[in-house]
Every structure is written in C-alpha cells, then in structure tokens.
N, C-alpha and C positions, 0 to 999 in steps of 0.2 A: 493785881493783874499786870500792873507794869513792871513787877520785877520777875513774874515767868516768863510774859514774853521775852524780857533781856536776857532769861535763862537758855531760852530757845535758841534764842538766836546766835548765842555764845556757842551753843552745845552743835548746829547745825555749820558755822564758819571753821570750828575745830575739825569735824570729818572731814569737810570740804580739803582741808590739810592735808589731812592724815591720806586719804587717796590720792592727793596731788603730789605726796612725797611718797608714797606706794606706787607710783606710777614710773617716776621719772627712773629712780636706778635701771628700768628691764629699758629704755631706749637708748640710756647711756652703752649696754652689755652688748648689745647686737653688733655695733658701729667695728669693734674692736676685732670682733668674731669674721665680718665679714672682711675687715682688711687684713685679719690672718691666713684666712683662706686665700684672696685674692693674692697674695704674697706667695704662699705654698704654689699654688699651679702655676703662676709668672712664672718663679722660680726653675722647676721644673722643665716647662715648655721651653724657656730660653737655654736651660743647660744643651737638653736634649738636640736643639737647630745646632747650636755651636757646635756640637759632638762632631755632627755629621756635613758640617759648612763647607768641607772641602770633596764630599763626595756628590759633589754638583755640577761637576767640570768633569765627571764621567762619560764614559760612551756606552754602547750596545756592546756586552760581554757573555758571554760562554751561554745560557738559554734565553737569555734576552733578544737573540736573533732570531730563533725561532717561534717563540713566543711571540714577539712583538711587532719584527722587524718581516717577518716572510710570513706574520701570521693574515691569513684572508678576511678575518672575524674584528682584526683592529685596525690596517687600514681602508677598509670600507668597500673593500672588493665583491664579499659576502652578502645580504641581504642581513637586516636588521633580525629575519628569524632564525637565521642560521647562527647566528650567537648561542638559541638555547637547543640548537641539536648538535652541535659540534662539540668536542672535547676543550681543554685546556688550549691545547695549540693547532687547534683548526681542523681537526679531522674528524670525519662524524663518527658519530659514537658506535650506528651501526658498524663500520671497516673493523675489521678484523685486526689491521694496525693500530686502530686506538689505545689510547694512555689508557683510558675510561677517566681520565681527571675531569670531573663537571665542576667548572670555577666559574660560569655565567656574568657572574655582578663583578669579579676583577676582569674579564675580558671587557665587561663594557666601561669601567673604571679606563681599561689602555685604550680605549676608542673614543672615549670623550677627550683625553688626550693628545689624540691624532685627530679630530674634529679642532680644537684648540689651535693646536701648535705643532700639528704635522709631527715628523720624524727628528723632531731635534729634543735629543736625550737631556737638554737639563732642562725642560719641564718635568720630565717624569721622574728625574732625581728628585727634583722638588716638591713634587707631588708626596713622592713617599718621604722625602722627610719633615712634609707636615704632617700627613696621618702618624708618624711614630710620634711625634709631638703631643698630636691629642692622644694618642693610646697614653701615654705615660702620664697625664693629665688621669686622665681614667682611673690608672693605677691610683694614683695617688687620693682619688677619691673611694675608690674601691679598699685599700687599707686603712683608712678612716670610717669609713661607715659599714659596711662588711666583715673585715677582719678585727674593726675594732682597736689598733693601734695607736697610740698617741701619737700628736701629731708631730712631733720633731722624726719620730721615727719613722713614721708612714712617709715624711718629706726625704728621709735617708731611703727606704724603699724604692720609692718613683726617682732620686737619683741613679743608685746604682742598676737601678732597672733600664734609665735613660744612655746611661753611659756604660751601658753593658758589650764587651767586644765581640760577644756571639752572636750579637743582633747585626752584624756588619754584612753578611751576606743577607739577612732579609730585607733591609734598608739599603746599603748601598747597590744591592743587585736588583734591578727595577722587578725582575720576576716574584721575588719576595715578598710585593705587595698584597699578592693572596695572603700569605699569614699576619700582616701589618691590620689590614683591613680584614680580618674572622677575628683578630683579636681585641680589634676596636667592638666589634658586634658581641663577642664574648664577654666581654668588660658592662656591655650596657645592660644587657640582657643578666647578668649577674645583679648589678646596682637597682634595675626596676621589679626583679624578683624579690628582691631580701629589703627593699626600702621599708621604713618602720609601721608607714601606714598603707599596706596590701588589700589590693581589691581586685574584681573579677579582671579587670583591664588592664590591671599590670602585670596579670600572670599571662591572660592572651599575648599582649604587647610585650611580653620575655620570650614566649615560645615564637614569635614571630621574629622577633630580633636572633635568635637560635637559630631560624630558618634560613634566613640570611646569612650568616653564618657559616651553614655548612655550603649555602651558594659562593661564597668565597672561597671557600678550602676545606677541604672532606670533613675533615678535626673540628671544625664549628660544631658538630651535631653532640660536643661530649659537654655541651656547657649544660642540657637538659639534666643530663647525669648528675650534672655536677649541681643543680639546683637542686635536684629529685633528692642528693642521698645528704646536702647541707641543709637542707629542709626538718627532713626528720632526724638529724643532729641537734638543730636547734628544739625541737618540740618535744624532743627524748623527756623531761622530766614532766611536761601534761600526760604524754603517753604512759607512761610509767603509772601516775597517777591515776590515772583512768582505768588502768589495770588494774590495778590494787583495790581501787574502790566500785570497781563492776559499773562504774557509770559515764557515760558519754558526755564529753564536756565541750564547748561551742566550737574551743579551740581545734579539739580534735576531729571534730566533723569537718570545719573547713581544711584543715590538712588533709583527711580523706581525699576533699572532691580537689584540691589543688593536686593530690596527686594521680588522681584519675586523670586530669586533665594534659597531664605532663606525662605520663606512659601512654595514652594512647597519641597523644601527639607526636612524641618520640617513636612510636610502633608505624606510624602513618610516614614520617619522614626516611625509617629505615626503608619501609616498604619503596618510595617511591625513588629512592637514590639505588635501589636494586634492581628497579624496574628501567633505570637510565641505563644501567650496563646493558640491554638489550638481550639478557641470556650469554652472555659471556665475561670473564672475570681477565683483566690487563696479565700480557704477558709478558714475563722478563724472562730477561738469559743469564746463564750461571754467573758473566761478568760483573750483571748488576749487584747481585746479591748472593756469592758462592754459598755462605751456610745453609741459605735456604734448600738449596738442592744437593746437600751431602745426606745420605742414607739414613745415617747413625743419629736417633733421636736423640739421646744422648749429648754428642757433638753439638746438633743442633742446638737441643734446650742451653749447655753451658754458653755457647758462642751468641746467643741472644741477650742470655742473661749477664755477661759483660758487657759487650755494646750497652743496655741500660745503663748499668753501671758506669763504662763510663762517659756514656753523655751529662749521667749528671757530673762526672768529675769535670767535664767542659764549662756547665754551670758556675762549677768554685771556683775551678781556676783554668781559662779559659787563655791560654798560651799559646796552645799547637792546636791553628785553624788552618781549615783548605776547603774551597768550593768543592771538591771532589776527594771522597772514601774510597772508592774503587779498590778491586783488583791489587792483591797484594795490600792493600794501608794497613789492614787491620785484619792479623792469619787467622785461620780457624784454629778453635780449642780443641784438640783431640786426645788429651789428656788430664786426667782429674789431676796431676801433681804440676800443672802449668801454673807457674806462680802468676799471671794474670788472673786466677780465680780468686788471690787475695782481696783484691780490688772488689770483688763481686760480693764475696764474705761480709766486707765492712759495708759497702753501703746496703747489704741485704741487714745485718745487725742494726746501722742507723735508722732504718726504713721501721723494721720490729719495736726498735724503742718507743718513735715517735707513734706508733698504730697503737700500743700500750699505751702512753700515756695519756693521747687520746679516749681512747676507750675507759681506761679509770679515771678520767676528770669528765665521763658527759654527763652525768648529774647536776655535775656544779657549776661545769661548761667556763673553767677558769683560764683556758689554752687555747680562747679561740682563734687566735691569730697562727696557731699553729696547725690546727685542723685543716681549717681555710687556706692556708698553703700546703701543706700535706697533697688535700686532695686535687687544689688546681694542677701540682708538679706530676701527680699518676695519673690521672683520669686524664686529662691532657694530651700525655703522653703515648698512653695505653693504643690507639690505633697506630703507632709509628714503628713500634715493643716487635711487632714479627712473633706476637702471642697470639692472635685472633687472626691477622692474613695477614700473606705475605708480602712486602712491599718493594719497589725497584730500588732501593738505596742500602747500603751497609748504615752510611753516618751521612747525616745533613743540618747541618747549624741551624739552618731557617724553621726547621720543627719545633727548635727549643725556644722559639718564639714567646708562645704561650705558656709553655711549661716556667719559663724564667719567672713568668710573676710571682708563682709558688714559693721558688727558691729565694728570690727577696725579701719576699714577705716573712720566712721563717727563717733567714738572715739576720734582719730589722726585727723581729722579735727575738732574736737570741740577743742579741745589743739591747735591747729594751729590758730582759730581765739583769743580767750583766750591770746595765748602767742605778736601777734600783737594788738588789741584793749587795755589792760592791760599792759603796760610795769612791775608795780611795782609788781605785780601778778607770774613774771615768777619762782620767790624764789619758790615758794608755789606750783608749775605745776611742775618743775622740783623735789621736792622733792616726793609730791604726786604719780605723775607716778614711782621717783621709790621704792618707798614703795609699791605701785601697782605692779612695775613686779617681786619684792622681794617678794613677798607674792603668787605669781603667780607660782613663782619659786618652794617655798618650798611644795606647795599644791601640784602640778605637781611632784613631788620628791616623796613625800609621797603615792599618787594616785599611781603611778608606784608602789611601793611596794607591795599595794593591789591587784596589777594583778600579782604577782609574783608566785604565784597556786591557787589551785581552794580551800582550803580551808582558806587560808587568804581572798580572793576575798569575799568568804560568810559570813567570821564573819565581817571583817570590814561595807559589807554591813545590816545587819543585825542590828548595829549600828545605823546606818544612818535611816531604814526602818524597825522597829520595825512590824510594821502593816501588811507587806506587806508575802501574806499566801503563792506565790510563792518559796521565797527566805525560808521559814523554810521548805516546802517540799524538795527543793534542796539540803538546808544542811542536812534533814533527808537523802537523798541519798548518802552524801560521808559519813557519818556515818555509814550507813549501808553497803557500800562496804569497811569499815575498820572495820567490826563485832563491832562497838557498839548499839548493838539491841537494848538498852533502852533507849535510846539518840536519838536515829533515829525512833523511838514509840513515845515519849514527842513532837519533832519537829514535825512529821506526825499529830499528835492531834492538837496541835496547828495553823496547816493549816489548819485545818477542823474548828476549833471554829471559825477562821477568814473567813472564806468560807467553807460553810456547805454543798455545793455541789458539794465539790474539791471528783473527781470519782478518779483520779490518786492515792491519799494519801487515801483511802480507800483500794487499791487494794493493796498497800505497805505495810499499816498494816497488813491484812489478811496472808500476806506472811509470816510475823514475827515472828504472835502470837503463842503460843504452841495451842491451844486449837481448836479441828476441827470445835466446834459449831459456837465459836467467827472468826475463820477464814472464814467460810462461809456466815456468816449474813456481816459482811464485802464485801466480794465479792458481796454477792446480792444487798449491798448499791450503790456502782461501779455499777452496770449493772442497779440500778435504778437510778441513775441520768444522766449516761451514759450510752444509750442500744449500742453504737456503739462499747466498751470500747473491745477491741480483750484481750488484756490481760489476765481481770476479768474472760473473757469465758475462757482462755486457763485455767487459774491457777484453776479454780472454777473445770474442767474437772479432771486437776490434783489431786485435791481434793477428789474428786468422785471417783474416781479411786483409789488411795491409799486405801478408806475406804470401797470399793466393791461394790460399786453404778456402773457396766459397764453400762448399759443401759442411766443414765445420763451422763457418762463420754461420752460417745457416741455423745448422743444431743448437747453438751456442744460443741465438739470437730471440729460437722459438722456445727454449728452455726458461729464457729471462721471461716471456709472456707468460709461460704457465705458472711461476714462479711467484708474479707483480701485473698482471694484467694492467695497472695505471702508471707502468714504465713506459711513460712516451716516446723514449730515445731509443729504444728497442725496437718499436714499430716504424720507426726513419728510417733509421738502419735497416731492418728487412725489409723493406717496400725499397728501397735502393737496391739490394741484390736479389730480389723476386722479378720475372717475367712481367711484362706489362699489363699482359691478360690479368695478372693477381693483383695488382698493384690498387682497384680500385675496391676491393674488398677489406684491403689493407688500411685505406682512407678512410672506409665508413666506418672499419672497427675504431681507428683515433679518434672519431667523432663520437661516437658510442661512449669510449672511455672518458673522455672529456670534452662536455659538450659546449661546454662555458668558451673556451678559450679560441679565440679569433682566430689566429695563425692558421691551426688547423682547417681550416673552411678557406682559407683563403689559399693556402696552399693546396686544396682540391681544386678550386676554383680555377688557378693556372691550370692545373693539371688536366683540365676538361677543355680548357679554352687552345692548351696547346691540341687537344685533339679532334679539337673540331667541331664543340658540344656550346656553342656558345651560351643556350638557353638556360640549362645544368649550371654552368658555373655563374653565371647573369646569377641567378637565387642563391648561388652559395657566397656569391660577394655582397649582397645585401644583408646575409645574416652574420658576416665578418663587418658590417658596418653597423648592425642592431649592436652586435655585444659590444665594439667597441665605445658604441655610445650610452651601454648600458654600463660601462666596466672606466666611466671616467675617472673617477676618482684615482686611477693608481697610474706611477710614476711613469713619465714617458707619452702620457695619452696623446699628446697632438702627433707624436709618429703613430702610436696606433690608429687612429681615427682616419690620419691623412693617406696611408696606404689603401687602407681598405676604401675610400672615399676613392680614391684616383682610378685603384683598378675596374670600379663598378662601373665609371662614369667612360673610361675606355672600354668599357665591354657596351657600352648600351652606344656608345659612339661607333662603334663596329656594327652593331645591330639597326643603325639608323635609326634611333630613338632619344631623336634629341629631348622632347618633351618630357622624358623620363629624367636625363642630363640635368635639367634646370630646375625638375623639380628635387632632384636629390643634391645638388651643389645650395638651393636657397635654404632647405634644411640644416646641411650642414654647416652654413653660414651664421645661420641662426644660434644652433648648438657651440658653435665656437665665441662667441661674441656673449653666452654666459646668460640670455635674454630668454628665461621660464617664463616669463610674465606675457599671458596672452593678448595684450594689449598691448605693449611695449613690441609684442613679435609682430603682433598686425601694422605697427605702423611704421615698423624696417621694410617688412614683407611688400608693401605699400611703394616704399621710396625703390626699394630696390628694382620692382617692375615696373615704373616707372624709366628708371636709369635705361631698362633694356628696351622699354619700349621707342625711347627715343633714338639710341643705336640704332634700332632695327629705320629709324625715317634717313637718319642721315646714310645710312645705308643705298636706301631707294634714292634719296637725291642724288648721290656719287652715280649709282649708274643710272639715274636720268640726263646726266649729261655726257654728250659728248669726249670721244677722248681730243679732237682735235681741239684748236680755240677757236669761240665764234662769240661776237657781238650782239647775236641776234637772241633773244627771251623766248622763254619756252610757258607752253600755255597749260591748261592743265589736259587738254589731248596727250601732251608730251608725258605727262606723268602717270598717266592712267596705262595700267600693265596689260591690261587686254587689246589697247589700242596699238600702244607699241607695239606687242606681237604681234599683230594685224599688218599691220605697217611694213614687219621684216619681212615677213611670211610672202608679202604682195612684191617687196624688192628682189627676194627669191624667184618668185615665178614670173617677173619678169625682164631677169638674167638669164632666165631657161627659155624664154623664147625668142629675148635675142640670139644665142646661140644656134637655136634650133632652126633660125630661119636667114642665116647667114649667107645659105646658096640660092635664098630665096630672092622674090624681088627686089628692088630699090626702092620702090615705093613703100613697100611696109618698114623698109627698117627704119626708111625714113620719118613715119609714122608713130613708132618708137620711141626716138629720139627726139621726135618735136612732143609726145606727151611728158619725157621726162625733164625737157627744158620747162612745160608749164608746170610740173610740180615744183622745178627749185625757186620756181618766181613765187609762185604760191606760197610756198615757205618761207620767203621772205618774212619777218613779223613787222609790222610797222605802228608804229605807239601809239599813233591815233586808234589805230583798233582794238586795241589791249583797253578795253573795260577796266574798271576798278574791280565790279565784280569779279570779270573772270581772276583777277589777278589774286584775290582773298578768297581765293576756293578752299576748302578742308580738306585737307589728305585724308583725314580718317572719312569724310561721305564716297570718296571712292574705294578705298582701299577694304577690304572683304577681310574681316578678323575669321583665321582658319581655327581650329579647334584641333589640335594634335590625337587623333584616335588610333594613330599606327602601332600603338602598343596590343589594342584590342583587336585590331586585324577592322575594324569600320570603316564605313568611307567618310571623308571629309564633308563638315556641316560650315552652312555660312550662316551666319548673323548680321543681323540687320544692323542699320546704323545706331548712332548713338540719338535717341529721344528726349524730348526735351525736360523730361522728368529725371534724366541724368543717371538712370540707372546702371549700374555698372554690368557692362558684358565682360564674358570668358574671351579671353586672349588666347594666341599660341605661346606665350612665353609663359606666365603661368597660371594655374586655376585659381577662381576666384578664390576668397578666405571669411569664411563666415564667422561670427561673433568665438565661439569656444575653438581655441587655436593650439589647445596643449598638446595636442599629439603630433605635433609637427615637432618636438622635441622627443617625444616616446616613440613614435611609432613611422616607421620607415616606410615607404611607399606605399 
C-alpha cells in the first residue's frame, strides 16, 4: 500500500510539472509580441508628426477661407441644424449654387475647432496632423492583419505611406481633413470587417463606420465595395466547394447574409446621398473640367483614361505637385498618336497583369497583399475616374489620399517578395528604399513650406505650372489685394492669352484700368463670354453710374437681381438710384433675401425714422437688436449689438418711452457681462435697480432744495411733491392778485403783504419744533411708485406703500423679475 501511494504521488508532482513548464513558454511569447507592435505604431506615428512639424506655423490658404474662415457652419454663426442641411462650405443644399458636397462630420470636425481655439490656424494644422498620425497607425495595422504582410514590411508600408509627398495638400491644407478623417473611418471599418473573429456586430459596426465615412467625403461610401467584393475573394474556395459538391456549407450561408447585409445597406446609403442633392446634380464650367464637355466621346474616354494613369504615376513618383490642375495643366487628347497615351498603355498593361494574377492565385489566395491593394488603389479611386459622373476637378492630390494605401501596400509587397526570392539583392532594397523614404522626406519638408501662405503657395506653384491661366489669375488677385496694380494687370493678361475666354480676368482688369472706355469694353468682354458673369453686370452698372449713364445703371443693376437674386450690393445700389416712392419695396425685398443679417433692418429702420415712421422703424430696430444678440458669436459683435442697441434706445427716447429705454439697456447689460445663469442675472438685475432707484432720491433731494443758501431744515411738507405744487401754484395766484389789484385800494394790498410777511415768519423752522419723528420720515411712504404703461397707451396706476411683509412692488425704473429669467437674454422686449 505504501509504495502505490509513493507511486501516486510521484506520478501526480510529475504532471503538476509538465503543465507548469507547458504553461510558462506561451507568457514568455506575448510580452515580445506586444513590444513589437508597440515599436511598429510608435515608430510610425512619430515619423509621420515630424514629416509634417513644420506645416504648423501655416495660415488659411486657397479653400481654407471659404471653407473655414467665411464659412457660417464653423464659426458658429449657423445654428447647430444647419450643419446637416447646408453643403461643404455653407450653402444649402436646396440653392441652386451649391457644390452638393455633403461632408457633415468634417464641418463639425472645423467647428469644434472654432469652439476650441477660435480662428487661429495652428490648431487646425494640428489637428490634421494628428489624424494623419493615427491614419498611418491604421495602415500599419491594416497591412498586418488584413493584407497580411510581414511585419518589417507592413512597418515600410505605414512609412512610406506616412511620408508620402501627395499627402501634402490633404495634411497641410486644413481643407484636406475630409479625406484624412474618411480615411481614418475607411481604415477601421475595413480592420472590424475582416478581423479573424466576425460576428453580426462587427459587420453592423463596419457598415456604420462606412456611413460615416461617406459623411466625411463622398468616396467613404466605396469601403462597402470594397468589403463586399474582399469578402468573397477570400471565401472563393468554400464557394467553389460548395458548388462542386451541391451542398451549403455554414461558411457560406453566413457570407450570403453578411452580404445581404452590405448591399442593401450600401443601396439605402446610395439612395439617401441622392436624396441630399435635392433633385439636382452640382454644376461646373468647362474651366473646371474642359474634357468633360468636349463632344467627341472618344476624346473624352482617352483624356480620362490618362488622367488615371497619371495620377497613379503621381503615386510612384510624386515630383510635379500643385494645388491647382486647371485650365491648360493638363491639354486634352485628341489624337490616338499623342504619345501621352503611352503612359495610359503601361499602366493599363500593369493594371491586366496584377487582375490576372490575382484571378489565377484565388484558389490558393497566395498574393493577398496584392489583391488588397489592387483593389483599395481602383475602387478607391473609381468615383474621382470621371467614369460614372462627372466631377469639378481635372487632377487633385487630396483624392489620392486613400488610393495611396493601395499603392503602398503593393509597393511593400513587391520588396517583400524581392527581399525572399533574391537573398544577394537585399544590400540594394534596403539601401534603395532608403534613399526612397529620404527623398520622400525632404520633398514632404519642402512641400510643407509651400502651403505655409497663400503667396508662397502661388509662386512656388507657378514654378511648377507655368501654363496653367488659373494659377496667374490667382496670383493677379493677391497682388491686387496688396495694391500692386501692375503686377496683378501683367498676371490677369497672361490668363487671358492662355485662355481667351477667362470672363473672371477680364472683369478684374476692367476694375483696375484708369481709363472708363478701356474699363468697359473689358466688362462687356466678361458679359460676352460669360452672360451669367453677376459681377461684370454689378461693376459695368458702377461704371454707368459714376459717368451719368442712370438709365443704364439701372438695366445693369436689375439684370444682376435676375441673375443672383442674394446679390445684396445690387439691391444698395438700386434703392440709391430709384425714386423714393420704390425705395421701400426695395428694403423689404433685402429683407426677404436675407433675413438673418442685422444691417438690413436697421438700415430700414433709419430710413423710416428719417421719414417720419418712428413706430415701423422702433420694431425694425429691435429685430436689428434680436439678431445681433442672436448672431454673437461672430467677429466684431459688441459693434454689432452696440449700434443696434443705441439706435433703438434713441428711437423709444424720441417716442417718450423711457420705460421701454431701461428695460432694453438692463438687458443688454446683462447680455454683455456674458451672465446666462438665471440667478447670477436676477441678482445684477437686483443691484442694478437699486443703483437707479437711488439716483432717482437724490434726484428729488437736489430739487427739494432751494437754489439760494439758507440755514433753515426742511420738513417732510417740503419734500412731499403734491405739497410743493400746492405751494407754487398758491404763490402764483397770489402774484396775480397783487398785480391785479394795484389801482386798487391801499388797504387790500396792504393786506397782502402783511399775510406774506406772516408766511415768511411761519417758515421760519425752529429746532425745538422739528420732532425726531418728523425728521426720520420715509421717502418712499410718501412718494407714489408710478408704473410706466405709456408704451400701452393706459393710464398710470399707484401702488401702495411698502408692507410690513416686505413684499416687493413694481417700480418705474424696472419690472419686477420672477424666479425663471432666461429670456432676458433670448428674447427682446
């Protein structure tokens, strides 16, 4: 018995081992793993800040003004709903003018921003060059677990991804942020789709992150695509199987409903970004985009199908960048022997290879890092192509955003087979790539400089795109807004010889020239290459006007309305040379057009009050005081608020309505002093009628006394107002009857004169008589608190005195203030 159990017990301390040393290698393994990874994204993220460290001392450049800086949706001007009905740069989607760009989540991206840190541009540098930070983090997780690439090369991926010089206008140009941020949503919504362990909530929780997505930048909506057809890439061989063998296997039903789930949600997402255009599709002019609107399909198809081409040759070698393609950068194709179509050839030949190889490796699915870029660089890409619609750009760097991860990826996997098939080759891969990401580096360095303001940004590119007649109109205009007229006349010609029916640079010359004939045949050049051109009609009216042409200034002015109905400066201008009689037709239509903006109302409001209307304009200067108090948030406000405050407060002072005066100045005191808080308001509101209430005693004291000087105290007869008048009133009528009785007897005047001696003795005050009582009388038990109703046309009410329950009465100076006080800050009288 006693040598089993020692048998046991031997045989039970042995396992006990064997699991304790089965245990320990898998804790040792993780530790290693996790400080690889944690290396890789460090890495990564720190190259990526430094890339872009110098593009942080930027300013507001070429759509960054409109966008950000004049846009009503990010400095707060807007209301918080008007973010999801207005376009990209603030115009709602219904006008006719709209982009139709719907970017929602990067508009409120610049508005927490401007909540933040107001209008000073190196937040927003900063901003964007963290999200590029984590985008490239992303990548780097997304070619490791997705594409599948090892990792030294997936970490050469997320570099040359991080220090790519195409990305320089999505990063350093704050606008860019839309495709920074879809691509950060692109990235995740990829990683939670394809992660190893799939379930109903990481597919919902993909197509949601998708959703968002396309709420950043239209191009989010192609990541569904792009799960939808990497999906059934990877299941190709159950599928297959499942064919062959006529049986349904678990994998391939959940692939069914996961793709059910992703085309109708993708069908529901088209549907509803079609339903945002409103029934109409964004419209561009032949400048934006010439090939679109050449005849010849032909033409078109070859001139799209370079462009592709070579954007992606921007991808490889990314040399000759410019914020702006425009106009002349890049000619149309109209020939099949234009050796430009070589370029088209090759990467249409590279394009066929990798689709082939693709296609005979999905059985065994050996290339998948090459698939998985493949189709991020087309599908990606595929809404920018000028294949499916047509778009307002020839070439824009910021698109190749996302496309770039593609081109990485299948980069990093050509160095990846390279560096296994060639052992003796790796000297040469390793030195190549980094001369590659050094070169990468310094362009990216340099490129940052060039967006550092707006007039570096246009000579450097101008540099670069000699040809191109946008980019000298452009620089004619910061010339011209830094008074070099002759400088910004030479660039404006210059556009025009490059494009002969640039209407813009005609209308800018005409502005310039000293000479009224030469400024006019100008303008009428503008209105004849462009009849729609609002401008040319405004400036051309101007024109007319200065030199005594009204009748044309007139036509000129009414054409610009039909034209722009929301041309404000057109309806000044006419309401100045129309008859007076029209003139308030003219006013209501500026209101009409825009109802939001103060000025307008308050410049009615003169215009009524110089005529005589004081009541009309009294309500149009209080709704010049609602919006400015509605409209604080934007730059200047205390001149806004204080005009429209002054003139209201002189209009109701003209109308004898003080009561109205005091109550609209303790409002506006309130509003100014920043004090929402209904408690905090009631107990300003408190002090402050107080303060007045006491002005108004010492008021009454000054004129209870005397102007001459007298030694003698005054009682409270003296201060009582109905006694006083009493008093005068008696002094009056009997001045009227000394005079009247002058040819009278002696005896009466004599009688007279001996009562007004016993008054002055009477008046004497003598201290013995002065009571203490009398002397500690209350001003307020005599004095009659009046209640201001002359606004309402009532008669005046008195109120009793003050009881000894201390309840508080209504004053004239202002209404009482009951517990909830918030609309003393909302809402205007």
């Amino acid at each position: 018995m006693c040598k089993f159990r020692n048998v046991t017990l031997r045989v039970r301390t042995l396992k006990m081992k064997r699991r304790a040393a089965a245990t320990l290698p898998m804790v040792r393994e993780e530790s290693p793993r996790f400080n690889r990874d944690l290396a890789l994204y460090g890495t990564v993220v720190i190259t990526a800040v430094l890339s872009y460290i110098n593009s942080l001392n930027g300013e507001f450049v070429h759509d960054d003004i409109p966008a950000v800086v004049m846009n009503p949706d990010v400095i707060g001007t807007n209301s918080l709903r008007k973010v999801f009905e207005n376009d990209f740069w603030g115009t709602p989607m219904s006008d006719v003018n709209s982009h139709k760009s719907y970017r929602p989540l990067t508009t409120l991206s610049f508005r927490l921003n401007h909540v933040l840190s107001g209008l000073k541009p190196w937040w927003y540098h900063a901003s964007n060059v963290v999200l590029h930070a984590i985008c490239c983090a992303l990548v780097a997780r997304a070619c490791v677990t997705v594409a599948r690439l090892q990792r030294p090369f997936a970490l050469l991926a997320a570099l040359l991804f991080a220090v790519h010089p195409v990305h320089t206008e999505a990063v350093a140009g704050i606008v860019g942020r839309a495709d920074v941020l879809a691509c950060i949503l692109f990235l995740s919504s990829l990683l939670l789709y394809h992660r190893p362990a799939k379930n109903k909530k990481c597919v919902w929780l993909s197509i949601m992150l998708g959703a968002l997505s396309m709420l950043a930048k239209e191009t989010g909506f192609t990541i569904l695509v792009l799960n939808l057809v990497f999906d059934l890439y990877r299941c190709w061989p159950f599928m297959r199987k499942s064919l062959s063998t006529m049986k349904m296997e678990n994998q391939c039903t959940r692939l069914i409903i996961r793709v059910m789930k992703v085309t109708v949600s993708l069908a529901l997402l088209i549907s509803v970004r079609l339903a945002v255009l409103q029934g109409s599709w964004p419209t561009f002019s032949n400048q934006d985009n010439p090939a679109a609107f050449h005849p010849n399909f032909f033409v078109r198809l070859m001139t799209f199908c370079y462009l592709a081409a070579f954007n992606w040759w921007l991808l490889l070698c990314p040399w000759t960048l410019s914020h702006d393609w425009q106009m002349s950068s890049v000619p149309i194709i109209t020939s099949a022997w234009d050796p430009r179509n070589l370029l088209t050839c090759a990467a249409l030949g590279a394009m066929l290879l990798l689709c082939y190889r693709c296609v005979a490796d999905m059985q065994v699915q050996r290339h998948t890092p090459a698939v998985i870029g493949l189709m991020i660089l087309v599908i990606s890409f595929l809404p920018a192509s000028n294949m499916f619609v047509t778009v307002g750009f020839v070439i824009a760097e910021r698109v190749l955003y996302i496309p770039s991860v593609g081109s990485v990826i299948i980069t990093a996997y050509g160095a990846q087979l390279m560096w296994c098939s060639k052992p003796g080759a790796k000297a040469f891969i390793v030195v190549g790539f980094a001369v590659l990401a050094a070169s990468s580096v310094a362009k990216t360095y340099k490129r940052n400089a060039d967006w550092r303001d707006r007039a570096s940004l246009l000579r450097a590119d101008l540099v670069t795109l000699p040809e191109n007649a946008k980019l000298h109109y452009n620089f004619g205009n910061f010339l011209r807004e830094t008074d070099q007229h002759d400088g910004a006349i030479h660039h404006y010609k210059e556009a025009i010889r490059l494009w002969p029916t640039y209407a813009s640079a005609h209308n800018n010359i005409g502005t310039l020239v000293n000479s009224v004939d030469n400024a006019e045949e100008h303008f009428l050049q503008a209105i004849k290459y462009n009849r729609g051109h609002v401008n040319a009609h405004y400036n051309l009216a101007k024109l007319y006007k200065k030199s005594g042409h009204k009748d044309l200034a007139i036509r000129m002015l009414e054409k610009c309305n039909w034209l722009q109905p929301h041309f404000i400066l057109a309806h000044l201008e006419l309401m100045a040379l129309k008859p007076p009689a029209e003139q308030p037709a003219i006013m209501q239509r500026i209101i009409r057009v825009d109802p939001e903006n103060w000025e307008h109302y308050l410049l009615f409001g003169k215009w009524l009050k110089n005529k005589g209307i004081p009541a009309a304009a009294s309500k149009l200067f209080i709704k010049a005081v609602r919006l400015s108090f509605k409209h604080r948030a934007v730059a200047r406000a205390d001149q806004m608020d204080l005009l429209s405050v002054r003139s209201a407060a002189l209009m109701y002072r003209s109308m004898g309505q003080k009561g109205r005066i005091l109550q609209l100045l303790t409002r506006w005191h309130t509003w100014r002093r920043g004090w929402y808080n209904a408690a905090t308001t009631h107990m300003y509101l408190r002090e402050w009628r107080l303060k007045m209430e006491l002005e108004g005693r010492v008021r009454i004291y000054s004129e209870a006394v005397s102007s001459s000087k007298s030694t003698t105290c005054f009682d409270h007869n003296q201060l009582s107002v109905k006694e006083k008048k009493a008093n005068e009133d008696k002094k009056q009528n009997n001045n009227k009857l000394v005079t009247n009785n002058k040819d009278k007897k002696p005896n009466q005047a004599n009688v007279v004169n001996n009562k007004k001696s016993d008054n002055k003795k009477n008046s004497v005050c003598v201290c013995k008589t002065c009571g203490t009582k009398q002397k500690n009388v209350s001003i307020s038990s005599q004095l009659k608190n009046i209640h201001n109703k002359s606004d309402a046309g009532l008669k005046a009410k008195t109120f009793s005195k003050v009881r000894k329950d201390k309840k508080v009465t209504k004053t004239n100076v202002i209404p009482s203030i009951g517990a909830p006080l918030e609309h003393i800050t909302i809402k205007m009288i």
